[in-house]
N, C-alpha and C positions, 0 to 999 in steps of 0.2 A: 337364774332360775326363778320359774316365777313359784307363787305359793302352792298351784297345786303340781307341779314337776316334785316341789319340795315334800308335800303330801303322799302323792305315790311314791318315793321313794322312800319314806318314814314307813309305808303299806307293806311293801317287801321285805325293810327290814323286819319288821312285824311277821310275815308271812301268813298274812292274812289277806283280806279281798276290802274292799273300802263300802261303805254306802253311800250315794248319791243320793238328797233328797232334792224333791221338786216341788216348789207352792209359788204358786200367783201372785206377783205382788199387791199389796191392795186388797186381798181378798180376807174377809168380808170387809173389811174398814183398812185405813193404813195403820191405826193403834195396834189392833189386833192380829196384824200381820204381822208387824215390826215385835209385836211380844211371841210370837211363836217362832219367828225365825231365830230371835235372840236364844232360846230354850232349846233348838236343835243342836248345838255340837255335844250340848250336855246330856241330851237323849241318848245320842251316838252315830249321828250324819257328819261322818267325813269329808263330803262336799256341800255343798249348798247351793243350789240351782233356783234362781228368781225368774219367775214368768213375767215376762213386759206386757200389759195386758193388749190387745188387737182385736181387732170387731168383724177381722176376717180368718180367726185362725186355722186353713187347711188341713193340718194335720193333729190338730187335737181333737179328740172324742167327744161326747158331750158334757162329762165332767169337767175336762178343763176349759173347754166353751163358753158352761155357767160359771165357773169361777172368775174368768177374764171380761165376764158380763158384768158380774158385780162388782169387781174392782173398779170396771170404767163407770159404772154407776154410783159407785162410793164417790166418784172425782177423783181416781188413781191418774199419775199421769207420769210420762218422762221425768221429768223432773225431779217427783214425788216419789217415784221407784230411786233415783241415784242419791236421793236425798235420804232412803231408805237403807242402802249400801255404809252410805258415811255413818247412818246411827250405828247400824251392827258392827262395825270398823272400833268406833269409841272403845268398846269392851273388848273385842276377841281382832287380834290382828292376823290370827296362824289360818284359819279357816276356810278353804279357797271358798271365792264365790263367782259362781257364773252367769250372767245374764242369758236366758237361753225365749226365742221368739220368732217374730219376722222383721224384714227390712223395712216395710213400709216406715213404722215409728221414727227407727235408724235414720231416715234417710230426710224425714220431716223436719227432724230436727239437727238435721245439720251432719255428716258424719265427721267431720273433722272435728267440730263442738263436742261430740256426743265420745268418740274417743277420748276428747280430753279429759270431758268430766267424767265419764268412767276412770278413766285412770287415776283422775286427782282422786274421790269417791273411793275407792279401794279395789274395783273390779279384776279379775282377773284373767277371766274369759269369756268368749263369747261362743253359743251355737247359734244361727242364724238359717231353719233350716232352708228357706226358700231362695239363697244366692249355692246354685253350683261352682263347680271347680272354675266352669268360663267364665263366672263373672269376680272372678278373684281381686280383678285389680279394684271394683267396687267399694270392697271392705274388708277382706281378709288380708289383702296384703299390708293396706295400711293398719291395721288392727296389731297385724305381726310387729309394724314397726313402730307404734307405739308404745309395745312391751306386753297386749293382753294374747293371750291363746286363741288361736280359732279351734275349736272343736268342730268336726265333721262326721255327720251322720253317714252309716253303710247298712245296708239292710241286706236281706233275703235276696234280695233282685241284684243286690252288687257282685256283678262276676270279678272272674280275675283279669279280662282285659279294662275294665271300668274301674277297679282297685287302684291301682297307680296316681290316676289322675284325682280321687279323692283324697287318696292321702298325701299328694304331693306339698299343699303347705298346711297340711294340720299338725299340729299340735296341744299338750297339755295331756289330753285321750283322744281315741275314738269312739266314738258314741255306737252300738252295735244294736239298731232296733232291731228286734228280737221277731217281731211277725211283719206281714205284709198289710198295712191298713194303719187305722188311726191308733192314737192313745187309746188302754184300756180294752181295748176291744177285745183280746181273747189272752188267753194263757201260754206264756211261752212254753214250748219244749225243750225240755233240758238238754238231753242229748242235740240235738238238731244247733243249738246253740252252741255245744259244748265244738261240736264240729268247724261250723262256722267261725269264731272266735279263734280256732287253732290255723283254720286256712285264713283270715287275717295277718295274723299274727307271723305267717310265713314272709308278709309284705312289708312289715312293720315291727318296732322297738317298740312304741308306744303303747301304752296300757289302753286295756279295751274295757269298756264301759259295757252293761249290756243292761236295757231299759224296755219300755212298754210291755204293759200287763201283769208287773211282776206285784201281788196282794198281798201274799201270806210272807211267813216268818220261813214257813218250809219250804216254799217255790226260790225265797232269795240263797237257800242254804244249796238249793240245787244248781243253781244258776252261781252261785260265788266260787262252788267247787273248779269252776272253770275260765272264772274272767277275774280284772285285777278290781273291776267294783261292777256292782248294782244298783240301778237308776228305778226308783221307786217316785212316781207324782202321781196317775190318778188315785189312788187308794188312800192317800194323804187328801188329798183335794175331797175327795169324799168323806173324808170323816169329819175337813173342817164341816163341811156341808149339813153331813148328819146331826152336827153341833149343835145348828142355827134354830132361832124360835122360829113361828110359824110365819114370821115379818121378814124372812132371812137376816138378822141380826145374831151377833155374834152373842155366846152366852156365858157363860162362868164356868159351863165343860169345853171351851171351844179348845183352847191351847191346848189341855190336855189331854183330848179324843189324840189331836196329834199328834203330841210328845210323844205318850202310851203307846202308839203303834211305833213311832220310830225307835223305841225301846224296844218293842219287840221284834220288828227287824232287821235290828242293829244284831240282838242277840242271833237271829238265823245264820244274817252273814259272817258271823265269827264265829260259826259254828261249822260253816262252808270250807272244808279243810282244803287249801289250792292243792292241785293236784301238781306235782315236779314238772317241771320245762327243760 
């Protein structure tokens, strides 16, 4: 089992919903990264999701756009994010962490390298979301086999003859984006979600994640009521943002704009009573 198999099922026994958090490696500085992500499990993020920063990210909005701008503009890099993993490892071993981005990076620097050093590094999964089901043998297969998770996005658009072939080798979770578009960009609906997640769940064992646009403490309370966690990143990314002086530099409220909120949406989602299965 890897650390988060062992995590969701610490969740259940709990019977409670997990929260997912999401920051950019690098963002604004790697100091000041490595100090906020240190300070998450103690907020109350259950998982820990690091953004690899990419200068072409598809699918994120323009908050985490600008975040993965100024991380490559701090001088973030491959290396520098897995050398980021090993610091947060020193202190907390229980904590899953997932690398979650694109292949381009992946693929630059080597994926056989890059699996290793992840895995030495402490990593324990990956989302990856620009490689589908067809191109499995790419990096999810060998991912599987060198012990990390692949986690696999399903959205709004994922029917049920498409479901199979996505979740055929995931594992850890499934990642359930919540609307049709980029990060951040709208407000999930609960119900609609709460639907969706259960016709998932008819295909699948695996705990379902459910992410993009979730802000408040009360949207994750609606959304936890029906999935086994909640994936929270622009809203975080925005508040390191809102943190910064006018040079975007990090400042003396930076860490704890973020802590702050993940306290407070820690509290939502245990407050998000799961509903019986």
């Amino acid at each position: 089992m890897t650390r988060i198999d062992t995590r969701f099922a610490d969740l259940k026994r709990e019977g409670r919903a997990g929260l997912v958090t999401f920051l950019m490696a690098g963002d604004p500085d790697a100091k000041t990264a490595l100090a906020i992500l240190k300070a998450l499990p103690k907020a109350g993020a259950d998982v820990i999701e690091i953004g690899m920063p990419f200068t072409d990210p598809m699918a994120d909005g323009p908050a985490i756009q600008a975040a993965g701008l100024r991380a490559l503009q701090a001088g973030q890099t491959m290396r520098k994010t897995l050398a980021m993993v090993r610091a947060l490892r020193q202190d907390d071993d229980a904590t899953p962490i997932v690398l979650m981005g694109y292949y381009n990076p992946i693929y630059i620097y080597g994926v056989a390298k890059f699996l290793s050093d992840a895995k030495a590094a402490g990593v324990d999964g990956l989302i990856v979301v620009d490689l589908p089901p067809e191109e499995d043998e790419e990096l999810c297969l060998p991912a599987l086999k060198a012990g990390l998770n692949f986690i696999r996005l399903a959205a709004p658009t994922t029917d049920d003859k498409r479901l199979p072939a996505v979740l055929a080798n995931t594992s850890g979770f499934v990642y359930y984006v919540s609307i049709a578009g980029i990060t951040g960009a709208a407000a999930p609906d609960a119900g609609k979600v709460h639907a969706a997640v259960a016709r998932i769940k008819r295909h699948t064992h695996l705990p379902v994640a459910v992410g993009f646009g979730v802000r408040t403490a009360k949207q994750a309370r609606e959304i936890a009521s029906g999935a086994e966690a909640v994936v929270v990143g622009s809203a975080l990314v925005n508040a390191v943002a809102q943190s910064l002086d006018k040079k975007g530099k990090a400042t003396g409220k930076t860490v704890k704009a973020v802590t702050d909120l993940v306290t407070e949406l820690a509290g939502g989602v245990r407050g998000g009573k799961r509903k019986a299965k």
